[in-house]
N, CA, C, O and CB atoms as a CASP TS submission, in Angstrom:
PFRMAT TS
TARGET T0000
AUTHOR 0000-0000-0000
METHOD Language model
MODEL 1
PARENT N/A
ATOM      1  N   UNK     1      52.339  -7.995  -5.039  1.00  0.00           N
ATOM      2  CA  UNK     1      51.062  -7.640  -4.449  1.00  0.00           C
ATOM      3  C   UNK     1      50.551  -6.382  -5.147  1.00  0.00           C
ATOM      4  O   UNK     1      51.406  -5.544  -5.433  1.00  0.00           O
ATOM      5  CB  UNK     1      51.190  -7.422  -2.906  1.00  0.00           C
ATOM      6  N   UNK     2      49.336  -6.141  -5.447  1.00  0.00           N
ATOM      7  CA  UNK     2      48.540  -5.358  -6.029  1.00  0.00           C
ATOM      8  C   UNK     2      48.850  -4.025  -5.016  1.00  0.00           C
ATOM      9  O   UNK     2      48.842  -4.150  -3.791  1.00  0.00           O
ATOM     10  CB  UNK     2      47.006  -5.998  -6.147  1.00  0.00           C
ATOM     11  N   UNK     3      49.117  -2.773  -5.677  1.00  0.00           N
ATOM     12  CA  UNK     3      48.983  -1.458  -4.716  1.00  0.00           C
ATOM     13  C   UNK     3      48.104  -1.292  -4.256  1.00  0.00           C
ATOM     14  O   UNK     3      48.148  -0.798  -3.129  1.00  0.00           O
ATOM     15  CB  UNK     3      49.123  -0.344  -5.080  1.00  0.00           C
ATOM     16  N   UNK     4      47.003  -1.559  -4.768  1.00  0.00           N
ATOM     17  CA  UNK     4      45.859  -1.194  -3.524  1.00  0.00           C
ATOM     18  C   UNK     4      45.181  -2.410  -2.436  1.00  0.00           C
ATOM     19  O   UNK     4      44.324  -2.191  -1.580  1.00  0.00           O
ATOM     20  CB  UNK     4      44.463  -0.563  -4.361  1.00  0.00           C
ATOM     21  N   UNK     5      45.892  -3.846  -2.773  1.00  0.00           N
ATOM     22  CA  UNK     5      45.685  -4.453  -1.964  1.00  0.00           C
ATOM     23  C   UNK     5      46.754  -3.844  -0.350  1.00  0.00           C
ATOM     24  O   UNK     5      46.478  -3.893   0.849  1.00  0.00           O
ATOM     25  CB  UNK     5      45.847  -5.826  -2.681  1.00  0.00           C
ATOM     26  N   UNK     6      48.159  -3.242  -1.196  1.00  0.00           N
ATOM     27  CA  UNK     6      49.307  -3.423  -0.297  1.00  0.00           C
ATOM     28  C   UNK     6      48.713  -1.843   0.798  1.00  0.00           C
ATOM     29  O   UNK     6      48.980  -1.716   1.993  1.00  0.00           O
ATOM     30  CB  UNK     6      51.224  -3.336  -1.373  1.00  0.00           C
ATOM     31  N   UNK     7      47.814  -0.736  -0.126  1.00  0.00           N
ATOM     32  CA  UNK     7      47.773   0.340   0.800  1.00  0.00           C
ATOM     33  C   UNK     7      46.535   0.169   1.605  1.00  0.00           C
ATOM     34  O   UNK     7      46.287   0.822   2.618  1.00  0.00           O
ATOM     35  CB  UNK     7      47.823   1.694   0.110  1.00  0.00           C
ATOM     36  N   UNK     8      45.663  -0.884   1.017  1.00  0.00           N
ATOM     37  CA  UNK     8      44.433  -1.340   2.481  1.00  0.00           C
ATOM     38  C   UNK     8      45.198  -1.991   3.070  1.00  0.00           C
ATOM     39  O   UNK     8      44.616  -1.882   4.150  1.00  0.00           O
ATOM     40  CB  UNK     8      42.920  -2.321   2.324  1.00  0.00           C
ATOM     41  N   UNK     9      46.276  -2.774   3.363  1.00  0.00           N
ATOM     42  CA  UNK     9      47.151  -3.421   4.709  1.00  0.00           C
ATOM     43  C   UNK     9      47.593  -2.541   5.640  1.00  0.00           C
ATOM     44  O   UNK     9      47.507  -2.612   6.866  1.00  0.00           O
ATOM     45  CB  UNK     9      48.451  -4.137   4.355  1.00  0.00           C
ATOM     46  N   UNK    10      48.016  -1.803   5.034  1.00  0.00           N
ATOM     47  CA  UNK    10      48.462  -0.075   5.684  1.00  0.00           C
ATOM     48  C   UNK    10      47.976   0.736   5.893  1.00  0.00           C
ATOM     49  O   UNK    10      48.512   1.732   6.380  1.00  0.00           O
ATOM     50  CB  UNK    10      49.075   0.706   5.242  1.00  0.00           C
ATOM     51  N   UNK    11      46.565   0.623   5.560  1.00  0.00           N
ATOM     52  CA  UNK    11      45.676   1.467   6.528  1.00  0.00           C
ATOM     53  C   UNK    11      45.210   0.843   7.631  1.00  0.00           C
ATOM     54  O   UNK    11      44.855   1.577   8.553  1.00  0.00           O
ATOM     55  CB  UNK    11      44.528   1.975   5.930  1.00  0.00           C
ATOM     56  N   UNK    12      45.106  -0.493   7.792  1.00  0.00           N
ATOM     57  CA  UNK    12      44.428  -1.049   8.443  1.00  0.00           C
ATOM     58  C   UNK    12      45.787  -1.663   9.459  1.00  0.00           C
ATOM     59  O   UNK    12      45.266  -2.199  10.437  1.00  0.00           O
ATOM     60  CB  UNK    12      43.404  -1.949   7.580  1.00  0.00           C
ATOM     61  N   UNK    13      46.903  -1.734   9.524  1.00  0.00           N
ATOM     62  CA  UNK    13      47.789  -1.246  10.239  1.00  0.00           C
ATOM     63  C   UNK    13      47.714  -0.199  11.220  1.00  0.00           C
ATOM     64  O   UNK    13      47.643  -0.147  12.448  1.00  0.00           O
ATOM     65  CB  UNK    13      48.490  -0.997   9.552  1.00  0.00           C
ATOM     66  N   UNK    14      47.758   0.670  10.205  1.00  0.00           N
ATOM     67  CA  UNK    14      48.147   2.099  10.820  1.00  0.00           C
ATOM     68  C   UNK    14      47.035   2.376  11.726  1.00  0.00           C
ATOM     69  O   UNK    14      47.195   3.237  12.591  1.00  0.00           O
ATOM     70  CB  UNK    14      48.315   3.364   9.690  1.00  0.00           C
ATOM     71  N   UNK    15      45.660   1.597  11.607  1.00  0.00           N
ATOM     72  CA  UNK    15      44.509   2.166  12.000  1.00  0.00           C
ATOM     73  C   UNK    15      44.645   1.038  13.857  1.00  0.00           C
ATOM     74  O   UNK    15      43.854   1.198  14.786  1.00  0.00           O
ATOM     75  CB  UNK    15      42.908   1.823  10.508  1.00  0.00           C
ATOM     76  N   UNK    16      45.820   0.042  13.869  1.00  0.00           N
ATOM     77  CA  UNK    16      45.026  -0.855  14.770  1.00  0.00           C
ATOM     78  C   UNK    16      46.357  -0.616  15.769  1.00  0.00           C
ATOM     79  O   UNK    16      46.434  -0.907  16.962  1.00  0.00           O
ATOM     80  CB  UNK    16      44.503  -2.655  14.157  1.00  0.00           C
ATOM     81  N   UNK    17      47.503   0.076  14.818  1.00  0.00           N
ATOM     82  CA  UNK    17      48.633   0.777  15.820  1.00  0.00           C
ATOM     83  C   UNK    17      48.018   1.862  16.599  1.00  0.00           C
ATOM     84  O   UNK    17      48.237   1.535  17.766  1.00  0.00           O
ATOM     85  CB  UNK    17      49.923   1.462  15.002  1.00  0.00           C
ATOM     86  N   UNK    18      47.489   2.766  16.601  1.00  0.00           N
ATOM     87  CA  UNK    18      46.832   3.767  17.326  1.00  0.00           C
ATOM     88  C   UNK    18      46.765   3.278  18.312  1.00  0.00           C
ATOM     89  O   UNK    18      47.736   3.458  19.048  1.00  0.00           O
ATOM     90  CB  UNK    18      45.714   4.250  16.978  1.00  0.00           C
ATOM     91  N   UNK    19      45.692   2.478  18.808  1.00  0.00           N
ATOM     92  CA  UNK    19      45.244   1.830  20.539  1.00  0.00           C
ATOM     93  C   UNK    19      46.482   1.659  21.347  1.00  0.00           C
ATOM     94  O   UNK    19      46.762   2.016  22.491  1.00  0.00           O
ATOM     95  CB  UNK    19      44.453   0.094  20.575  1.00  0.00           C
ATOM     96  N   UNK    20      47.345   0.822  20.159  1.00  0.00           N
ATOM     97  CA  UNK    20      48.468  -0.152  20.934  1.00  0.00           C
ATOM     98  C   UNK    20      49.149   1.212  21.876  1.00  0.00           C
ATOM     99  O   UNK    20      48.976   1.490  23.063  1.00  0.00           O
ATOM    100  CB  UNK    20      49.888  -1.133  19.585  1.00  0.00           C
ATOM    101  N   UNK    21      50.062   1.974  20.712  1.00  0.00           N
ATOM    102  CA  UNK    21      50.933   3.288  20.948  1.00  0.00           C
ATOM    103  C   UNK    21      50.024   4.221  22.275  1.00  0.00           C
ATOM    104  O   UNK    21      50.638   4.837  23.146  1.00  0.00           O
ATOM    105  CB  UNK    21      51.032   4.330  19.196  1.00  0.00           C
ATOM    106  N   UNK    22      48.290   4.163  22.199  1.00  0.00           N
ATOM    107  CA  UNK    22      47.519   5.451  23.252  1.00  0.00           C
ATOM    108  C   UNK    22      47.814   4.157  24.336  1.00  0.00           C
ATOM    109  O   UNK    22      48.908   4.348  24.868  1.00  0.00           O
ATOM    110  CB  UNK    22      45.313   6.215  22.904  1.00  0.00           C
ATOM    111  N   UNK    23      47.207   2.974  24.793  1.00  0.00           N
ATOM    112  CA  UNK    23      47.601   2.204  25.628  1.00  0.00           C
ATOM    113  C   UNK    23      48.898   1.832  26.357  1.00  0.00           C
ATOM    114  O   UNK    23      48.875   1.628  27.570  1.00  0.00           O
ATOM    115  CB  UNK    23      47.270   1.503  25.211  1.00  0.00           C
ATOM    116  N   UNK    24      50.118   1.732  25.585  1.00  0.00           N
ATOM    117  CA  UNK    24      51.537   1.825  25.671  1.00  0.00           C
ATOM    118  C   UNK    24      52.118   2.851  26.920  1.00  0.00           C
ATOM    119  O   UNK    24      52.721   2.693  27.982  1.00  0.00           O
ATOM    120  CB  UNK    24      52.013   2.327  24.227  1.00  0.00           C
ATOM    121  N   UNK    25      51.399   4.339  25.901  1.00  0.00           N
ATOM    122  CA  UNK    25      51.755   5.403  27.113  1.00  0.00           C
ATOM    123  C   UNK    25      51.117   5.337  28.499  1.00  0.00           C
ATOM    124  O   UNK    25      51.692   5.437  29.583  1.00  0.00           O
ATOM    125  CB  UNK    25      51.395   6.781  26.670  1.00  0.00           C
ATOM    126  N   UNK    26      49.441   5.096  28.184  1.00  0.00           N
ATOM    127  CA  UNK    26      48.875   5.129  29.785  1.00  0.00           C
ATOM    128  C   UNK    26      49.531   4.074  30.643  1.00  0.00           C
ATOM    129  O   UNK    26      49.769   4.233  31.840  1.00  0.00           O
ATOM    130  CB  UNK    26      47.196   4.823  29.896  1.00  0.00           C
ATOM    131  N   UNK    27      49.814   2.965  29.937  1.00  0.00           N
ATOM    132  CA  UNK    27      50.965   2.136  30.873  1.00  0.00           C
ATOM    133  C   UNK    27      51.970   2.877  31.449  1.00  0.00           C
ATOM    134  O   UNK    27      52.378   2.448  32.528  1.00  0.00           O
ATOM    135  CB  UNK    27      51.759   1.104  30.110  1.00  0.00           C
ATOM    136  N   UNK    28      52.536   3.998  30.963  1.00  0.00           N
ATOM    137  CA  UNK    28      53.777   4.213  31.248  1.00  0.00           C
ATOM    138  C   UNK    28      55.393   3.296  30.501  1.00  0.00           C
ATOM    139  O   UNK    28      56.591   3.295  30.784  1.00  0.00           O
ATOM    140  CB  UNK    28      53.549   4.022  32.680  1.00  0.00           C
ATOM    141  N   UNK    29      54.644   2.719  29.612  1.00  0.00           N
ATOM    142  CA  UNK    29      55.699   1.904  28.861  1.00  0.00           C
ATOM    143  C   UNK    29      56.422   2.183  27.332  1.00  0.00           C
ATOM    144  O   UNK    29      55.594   2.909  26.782  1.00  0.00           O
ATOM    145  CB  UNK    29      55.059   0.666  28.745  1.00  0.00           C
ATOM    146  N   UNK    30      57.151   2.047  26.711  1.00  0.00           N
ATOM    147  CA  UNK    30      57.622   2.477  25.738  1.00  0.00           C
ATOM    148  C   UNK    30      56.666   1.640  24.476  1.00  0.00           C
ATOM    149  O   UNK    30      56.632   0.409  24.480  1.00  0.00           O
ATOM    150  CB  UNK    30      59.198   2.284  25.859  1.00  0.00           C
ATOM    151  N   UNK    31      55.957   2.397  23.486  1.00  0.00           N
ATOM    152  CA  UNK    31      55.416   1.696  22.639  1.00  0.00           C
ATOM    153  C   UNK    31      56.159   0.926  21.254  1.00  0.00           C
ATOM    154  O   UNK    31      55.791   1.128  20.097  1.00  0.00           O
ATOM    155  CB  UNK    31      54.522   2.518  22.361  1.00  0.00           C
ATOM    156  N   UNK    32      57.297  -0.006  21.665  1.00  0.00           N
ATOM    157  CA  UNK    32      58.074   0.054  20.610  1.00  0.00           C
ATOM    158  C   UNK    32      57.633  -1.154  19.763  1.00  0.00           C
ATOM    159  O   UNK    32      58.166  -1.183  18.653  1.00  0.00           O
ATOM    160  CB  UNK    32      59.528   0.086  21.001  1.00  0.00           C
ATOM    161  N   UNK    33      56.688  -2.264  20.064  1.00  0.00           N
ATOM    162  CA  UNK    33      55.981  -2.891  19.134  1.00  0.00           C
ATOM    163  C   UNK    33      54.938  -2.063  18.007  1.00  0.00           C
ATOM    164  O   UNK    33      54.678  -2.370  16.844  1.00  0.00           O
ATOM    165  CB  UNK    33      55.282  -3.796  19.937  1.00  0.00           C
ATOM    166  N   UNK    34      54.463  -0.914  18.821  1.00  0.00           N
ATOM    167  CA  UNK    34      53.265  -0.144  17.798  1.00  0.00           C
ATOM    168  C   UNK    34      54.046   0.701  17.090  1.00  0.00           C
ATOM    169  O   UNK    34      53.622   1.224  16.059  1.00  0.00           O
ATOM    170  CB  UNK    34      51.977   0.798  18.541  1.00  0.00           C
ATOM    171  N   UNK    35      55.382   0.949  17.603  1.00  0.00           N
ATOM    172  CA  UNK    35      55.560   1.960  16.618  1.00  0.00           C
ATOM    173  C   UNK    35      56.829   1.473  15.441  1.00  0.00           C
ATOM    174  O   UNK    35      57.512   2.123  14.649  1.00  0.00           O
ATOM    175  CB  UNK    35      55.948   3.405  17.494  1.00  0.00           C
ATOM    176  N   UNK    36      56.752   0.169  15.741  1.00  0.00           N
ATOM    177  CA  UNK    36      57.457  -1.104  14.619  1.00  0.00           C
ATOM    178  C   UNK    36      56.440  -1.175  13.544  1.00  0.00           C
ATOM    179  O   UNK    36      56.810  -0.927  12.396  1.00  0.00           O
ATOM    180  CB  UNK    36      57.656  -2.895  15.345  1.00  0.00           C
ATOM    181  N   UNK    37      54.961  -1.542  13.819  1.00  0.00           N
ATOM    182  CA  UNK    37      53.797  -1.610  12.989  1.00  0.00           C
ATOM    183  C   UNK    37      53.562  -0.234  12.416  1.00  0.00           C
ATOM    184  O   UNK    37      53.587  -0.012  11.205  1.00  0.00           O
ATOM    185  CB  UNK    37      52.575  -2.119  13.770  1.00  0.00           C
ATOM    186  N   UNK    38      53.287   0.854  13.510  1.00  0.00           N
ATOM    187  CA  UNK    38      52.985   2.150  12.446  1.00  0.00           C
ATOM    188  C   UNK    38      54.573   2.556  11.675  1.00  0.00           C
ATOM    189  O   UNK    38      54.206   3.203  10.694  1.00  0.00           O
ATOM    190  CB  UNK    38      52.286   3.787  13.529  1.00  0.00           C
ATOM    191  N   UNK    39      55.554   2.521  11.645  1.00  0.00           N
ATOM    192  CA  UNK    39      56.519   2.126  10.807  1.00  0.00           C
ATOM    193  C   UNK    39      56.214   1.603   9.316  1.00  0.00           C
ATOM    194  O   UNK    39      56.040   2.135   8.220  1.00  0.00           O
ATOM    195  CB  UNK    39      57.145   1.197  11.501  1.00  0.00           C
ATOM    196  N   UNK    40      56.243  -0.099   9.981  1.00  0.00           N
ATOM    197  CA  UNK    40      55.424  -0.695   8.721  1.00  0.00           C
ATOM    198  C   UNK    40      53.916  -0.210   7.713  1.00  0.00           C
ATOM    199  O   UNK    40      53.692  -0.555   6.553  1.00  0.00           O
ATOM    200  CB  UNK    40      55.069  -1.922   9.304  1.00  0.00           C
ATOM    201  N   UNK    41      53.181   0.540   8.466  1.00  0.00           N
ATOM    202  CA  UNK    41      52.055   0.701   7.792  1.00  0.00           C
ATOM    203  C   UNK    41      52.568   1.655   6.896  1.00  0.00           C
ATOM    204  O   UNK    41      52.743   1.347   5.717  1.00  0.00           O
ATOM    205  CB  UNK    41      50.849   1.066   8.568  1.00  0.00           C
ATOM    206  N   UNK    42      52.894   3.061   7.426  1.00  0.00           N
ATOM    207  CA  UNK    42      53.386   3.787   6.366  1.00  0.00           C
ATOM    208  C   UNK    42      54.250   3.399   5.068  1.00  0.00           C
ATOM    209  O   UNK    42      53.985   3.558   3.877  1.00  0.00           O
ATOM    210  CB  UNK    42      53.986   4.571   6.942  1.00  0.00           C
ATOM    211  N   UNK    43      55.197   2.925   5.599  1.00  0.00           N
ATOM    212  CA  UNK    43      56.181   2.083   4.246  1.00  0.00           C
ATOM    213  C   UNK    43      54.895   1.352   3.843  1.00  0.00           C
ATOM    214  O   UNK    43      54.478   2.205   3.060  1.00  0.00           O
ATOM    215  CB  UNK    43      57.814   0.756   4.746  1.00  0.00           C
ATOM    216  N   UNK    44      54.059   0.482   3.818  1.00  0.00           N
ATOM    217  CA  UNK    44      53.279  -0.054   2.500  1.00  0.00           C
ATOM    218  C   UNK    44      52.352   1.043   2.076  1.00  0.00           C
ATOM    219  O   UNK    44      51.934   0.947   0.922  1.00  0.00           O
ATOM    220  CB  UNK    44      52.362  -1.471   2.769  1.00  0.00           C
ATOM    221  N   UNK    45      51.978   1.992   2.733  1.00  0.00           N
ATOM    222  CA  UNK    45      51.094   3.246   1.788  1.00  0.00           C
ATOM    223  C   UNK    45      51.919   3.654   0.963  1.00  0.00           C
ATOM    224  O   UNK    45      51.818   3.372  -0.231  1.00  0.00           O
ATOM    225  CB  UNK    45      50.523   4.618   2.512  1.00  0.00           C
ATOM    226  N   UNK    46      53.279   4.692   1.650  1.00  0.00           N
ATOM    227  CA  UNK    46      54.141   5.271   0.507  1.00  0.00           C
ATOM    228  C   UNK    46      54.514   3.946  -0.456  1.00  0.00           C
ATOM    229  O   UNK    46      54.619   4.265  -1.640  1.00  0.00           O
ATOM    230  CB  UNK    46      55.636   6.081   1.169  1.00  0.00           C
ATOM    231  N   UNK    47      54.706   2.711  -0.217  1.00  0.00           N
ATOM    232  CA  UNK    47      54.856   2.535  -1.110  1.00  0.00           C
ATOM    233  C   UNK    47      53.471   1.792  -2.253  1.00  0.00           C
ATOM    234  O   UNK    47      53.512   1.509  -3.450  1.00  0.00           O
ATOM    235  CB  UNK    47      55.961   2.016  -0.793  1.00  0.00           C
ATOM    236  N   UNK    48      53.044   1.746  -1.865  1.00  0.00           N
ATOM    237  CA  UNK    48      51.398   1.527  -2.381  1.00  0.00           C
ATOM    238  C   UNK    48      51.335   3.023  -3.571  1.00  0.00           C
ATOM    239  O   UNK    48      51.058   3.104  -4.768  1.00  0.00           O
ATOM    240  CB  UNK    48      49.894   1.716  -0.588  1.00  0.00           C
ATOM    241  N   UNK    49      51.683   3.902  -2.679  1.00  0.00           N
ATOM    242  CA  UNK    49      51.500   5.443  -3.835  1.00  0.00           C
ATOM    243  C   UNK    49      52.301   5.482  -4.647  1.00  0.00           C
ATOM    244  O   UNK    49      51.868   5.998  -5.678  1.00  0.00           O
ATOM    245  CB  UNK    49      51.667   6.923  -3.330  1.00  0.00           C
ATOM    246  N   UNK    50      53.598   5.088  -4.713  1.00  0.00           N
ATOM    247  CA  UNK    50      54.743   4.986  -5.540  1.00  0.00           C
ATOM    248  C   UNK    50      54.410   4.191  -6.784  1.00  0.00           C
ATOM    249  O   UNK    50      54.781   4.519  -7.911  1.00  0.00           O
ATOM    250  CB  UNK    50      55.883   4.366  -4.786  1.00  0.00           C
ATOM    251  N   UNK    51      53.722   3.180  -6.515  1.00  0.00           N
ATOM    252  CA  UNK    51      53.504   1.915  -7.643  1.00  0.00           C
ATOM    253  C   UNK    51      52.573   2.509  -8.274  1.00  0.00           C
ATOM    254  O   UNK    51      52.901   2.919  -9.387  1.00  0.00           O
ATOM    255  CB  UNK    51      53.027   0.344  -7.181  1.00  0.00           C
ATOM    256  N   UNK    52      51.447   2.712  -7.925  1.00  0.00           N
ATOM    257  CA  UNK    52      50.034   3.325  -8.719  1.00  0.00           C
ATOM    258  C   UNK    52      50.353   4.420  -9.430  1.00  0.00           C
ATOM    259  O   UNK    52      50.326   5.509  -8.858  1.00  0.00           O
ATOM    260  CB  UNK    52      48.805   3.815  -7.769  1.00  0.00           C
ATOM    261  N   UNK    53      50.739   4.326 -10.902  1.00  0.00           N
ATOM    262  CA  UNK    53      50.731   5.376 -11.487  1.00  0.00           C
ATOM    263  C   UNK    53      49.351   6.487 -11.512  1.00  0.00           C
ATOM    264  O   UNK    53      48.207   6.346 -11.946  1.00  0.00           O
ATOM    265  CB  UNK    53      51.109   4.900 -12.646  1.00  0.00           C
ATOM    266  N   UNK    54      49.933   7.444 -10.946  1.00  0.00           N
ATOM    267  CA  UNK    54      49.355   9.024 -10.979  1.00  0.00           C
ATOM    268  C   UNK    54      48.412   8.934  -9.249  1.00  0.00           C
ATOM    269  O   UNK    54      47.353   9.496  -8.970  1.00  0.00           O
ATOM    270  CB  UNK    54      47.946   9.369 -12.831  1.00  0.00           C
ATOM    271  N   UNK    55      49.193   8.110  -8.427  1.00  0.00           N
ATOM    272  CA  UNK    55      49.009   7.872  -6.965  1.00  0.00           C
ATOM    273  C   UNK    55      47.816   7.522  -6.911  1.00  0.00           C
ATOM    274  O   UNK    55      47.181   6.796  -7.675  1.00  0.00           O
ATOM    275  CB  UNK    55      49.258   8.937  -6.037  1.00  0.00           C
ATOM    276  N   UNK    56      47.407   8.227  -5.679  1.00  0.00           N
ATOM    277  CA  UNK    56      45.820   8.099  -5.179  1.00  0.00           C
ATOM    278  C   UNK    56      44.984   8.880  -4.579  1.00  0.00           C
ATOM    279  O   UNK    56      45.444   9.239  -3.495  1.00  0.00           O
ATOM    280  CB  UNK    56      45.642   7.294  -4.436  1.00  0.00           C
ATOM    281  N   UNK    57      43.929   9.315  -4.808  1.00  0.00           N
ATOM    282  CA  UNK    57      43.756  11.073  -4.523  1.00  0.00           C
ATOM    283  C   UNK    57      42.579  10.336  -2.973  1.00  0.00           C
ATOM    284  O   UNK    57      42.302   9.157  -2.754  1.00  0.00           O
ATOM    285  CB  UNK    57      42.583  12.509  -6.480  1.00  0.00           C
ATOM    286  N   UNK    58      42.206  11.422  -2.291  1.00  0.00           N
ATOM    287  CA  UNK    58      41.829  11.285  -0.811  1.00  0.00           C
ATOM    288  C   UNK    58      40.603  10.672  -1.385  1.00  0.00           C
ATOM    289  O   UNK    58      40.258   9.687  -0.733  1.00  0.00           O
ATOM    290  CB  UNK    58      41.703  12.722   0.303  1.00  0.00           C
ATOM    291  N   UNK    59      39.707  10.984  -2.566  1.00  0.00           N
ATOM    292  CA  UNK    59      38.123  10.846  -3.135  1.00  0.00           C
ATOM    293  C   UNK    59      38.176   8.703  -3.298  1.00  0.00           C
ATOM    294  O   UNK    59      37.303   7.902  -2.963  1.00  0.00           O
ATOM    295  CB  UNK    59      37.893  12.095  -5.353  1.00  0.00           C
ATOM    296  N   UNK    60      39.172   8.511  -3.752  1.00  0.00           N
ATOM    297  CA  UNK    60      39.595   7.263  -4.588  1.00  0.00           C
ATOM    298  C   UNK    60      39.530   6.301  -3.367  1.00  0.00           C
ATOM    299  O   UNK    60      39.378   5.112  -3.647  1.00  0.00           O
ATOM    300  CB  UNK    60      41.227   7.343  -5.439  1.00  0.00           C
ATOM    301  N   UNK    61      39.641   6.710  -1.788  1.00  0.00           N
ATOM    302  CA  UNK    61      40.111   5.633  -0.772  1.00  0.00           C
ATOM    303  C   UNK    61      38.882   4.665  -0.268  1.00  0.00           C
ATOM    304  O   UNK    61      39.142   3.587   0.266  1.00  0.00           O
ATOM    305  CB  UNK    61      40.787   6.410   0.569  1.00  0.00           C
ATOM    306  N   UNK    62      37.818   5.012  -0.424  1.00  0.00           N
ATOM    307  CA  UNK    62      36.595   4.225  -0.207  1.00  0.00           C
ATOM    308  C   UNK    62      36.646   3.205  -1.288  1.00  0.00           C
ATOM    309  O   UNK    62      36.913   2.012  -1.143  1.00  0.00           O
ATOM    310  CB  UNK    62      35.247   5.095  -0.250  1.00  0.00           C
ATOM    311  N   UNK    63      36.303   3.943  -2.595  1.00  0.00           N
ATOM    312  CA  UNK    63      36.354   2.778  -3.760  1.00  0.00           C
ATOM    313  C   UNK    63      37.558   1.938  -3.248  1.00  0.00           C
ATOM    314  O   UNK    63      37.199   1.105  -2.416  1.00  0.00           O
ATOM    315  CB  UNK    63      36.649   3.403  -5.492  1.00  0.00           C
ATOM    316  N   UNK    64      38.361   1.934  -3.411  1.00  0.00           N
ATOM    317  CA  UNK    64      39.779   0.609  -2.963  1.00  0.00           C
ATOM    318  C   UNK    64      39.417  -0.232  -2.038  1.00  0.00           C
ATOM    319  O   UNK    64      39.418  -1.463  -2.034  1.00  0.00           O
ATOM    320  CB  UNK    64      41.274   1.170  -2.235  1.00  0.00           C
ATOM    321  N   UNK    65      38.998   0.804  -0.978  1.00  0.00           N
ATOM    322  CA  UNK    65      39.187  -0.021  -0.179  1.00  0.00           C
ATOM    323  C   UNK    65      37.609  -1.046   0.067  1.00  0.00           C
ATOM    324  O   UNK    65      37.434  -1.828   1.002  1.00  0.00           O
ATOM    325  CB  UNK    65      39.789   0.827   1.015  1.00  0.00           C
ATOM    326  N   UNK    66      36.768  -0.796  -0.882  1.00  0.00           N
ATOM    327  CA  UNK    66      35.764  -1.711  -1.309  1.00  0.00           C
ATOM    328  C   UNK    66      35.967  -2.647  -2.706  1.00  0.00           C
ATOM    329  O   UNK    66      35.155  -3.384  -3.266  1.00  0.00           O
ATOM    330  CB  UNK    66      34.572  -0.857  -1.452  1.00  0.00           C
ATOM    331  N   UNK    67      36.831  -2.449  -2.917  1.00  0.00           N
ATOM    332  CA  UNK    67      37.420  -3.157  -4.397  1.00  0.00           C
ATOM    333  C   UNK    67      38.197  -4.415  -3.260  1.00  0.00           C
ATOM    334  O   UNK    67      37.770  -5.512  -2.897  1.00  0.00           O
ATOM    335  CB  UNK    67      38.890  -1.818  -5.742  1.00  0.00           C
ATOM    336  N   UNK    68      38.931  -3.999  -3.072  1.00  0.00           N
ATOM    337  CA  UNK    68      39.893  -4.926  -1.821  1.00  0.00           C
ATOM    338  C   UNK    68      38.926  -5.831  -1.197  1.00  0.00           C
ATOM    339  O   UNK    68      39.026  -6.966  -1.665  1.00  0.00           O
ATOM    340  CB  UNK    68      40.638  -3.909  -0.418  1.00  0.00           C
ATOM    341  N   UNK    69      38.188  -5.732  -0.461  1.00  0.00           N
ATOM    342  CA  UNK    69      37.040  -6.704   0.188  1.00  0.00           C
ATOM    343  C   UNK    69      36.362  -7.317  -0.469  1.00  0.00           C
ATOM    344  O   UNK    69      35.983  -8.395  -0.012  1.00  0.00           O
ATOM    345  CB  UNK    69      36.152  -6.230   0.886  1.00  0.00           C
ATOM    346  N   UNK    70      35.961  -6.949  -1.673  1.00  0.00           N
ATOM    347  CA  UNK    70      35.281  -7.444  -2.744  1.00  0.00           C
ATOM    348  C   UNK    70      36.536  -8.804  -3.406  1.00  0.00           C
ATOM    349  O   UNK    70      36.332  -9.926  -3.869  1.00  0.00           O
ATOM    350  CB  UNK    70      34.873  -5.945  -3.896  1.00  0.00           C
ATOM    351  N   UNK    71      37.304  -8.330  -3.257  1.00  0.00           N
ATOM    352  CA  UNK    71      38.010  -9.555  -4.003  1.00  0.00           C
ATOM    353  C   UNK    71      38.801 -10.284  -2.925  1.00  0.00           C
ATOM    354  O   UNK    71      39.737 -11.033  -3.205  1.00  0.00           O
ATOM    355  CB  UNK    71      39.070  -9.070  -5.275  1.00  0.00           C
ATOM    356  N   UNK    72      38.463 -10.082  -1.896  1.00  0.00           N
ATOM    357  CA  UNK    72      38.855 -11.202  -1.003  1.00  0.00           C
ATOM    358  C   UNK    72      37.293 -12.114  -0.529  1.00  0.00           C
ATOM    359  O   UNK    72      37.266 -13.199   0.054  1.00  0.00           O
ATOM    360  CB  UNK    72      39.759 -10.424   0.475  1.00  0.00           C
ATOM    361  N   UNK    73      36.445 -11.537  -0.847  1.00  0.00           N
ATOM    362  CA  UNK    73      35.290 -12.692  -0.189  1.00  0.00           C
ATOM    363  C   UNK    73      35.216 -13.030  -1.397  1.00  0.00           C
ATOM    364  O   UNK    73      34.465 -13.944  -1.738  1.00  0.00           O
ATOM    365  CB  UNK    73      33.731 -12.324   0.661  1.00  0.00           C
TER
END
């Protein structure tokens, strides 16, 4: 898988674990499905940054992540 396909999965992870983990607590319940996923999200960023030689700077994350959509429609 392409690194910047693999670090838009992992943002968009990391972005849909949030609710689960703030919902989890107001339950009063342990969030251990969201925090299996935010787990996972991070491991595909770090490793998304690892692959991309000379990483990915904070300016670069829009372009990707419009490169990414672009080549899925």
């Amino acid at each position: 898988m392409d690194p910047d396909t693999t670090l838009v999965v992992g943002m968009v992870l990391a972005v849909l674990a949030i609710p689960a983990i703030v919902s989890a607590f107001s339950d009063g319940r342990a969030p251990r499905v969201a925090a299996m996923v935010a787990i996972l999200a991070g491991g595909l960023m770090v490793y998304a940054i690892q692959q991309k030689e000379g990483g990915y700077r904070f300016g670069d994350l829009p372009s990707v992540v419009y490169r990414v959509i672009g080549d899925l429609i």
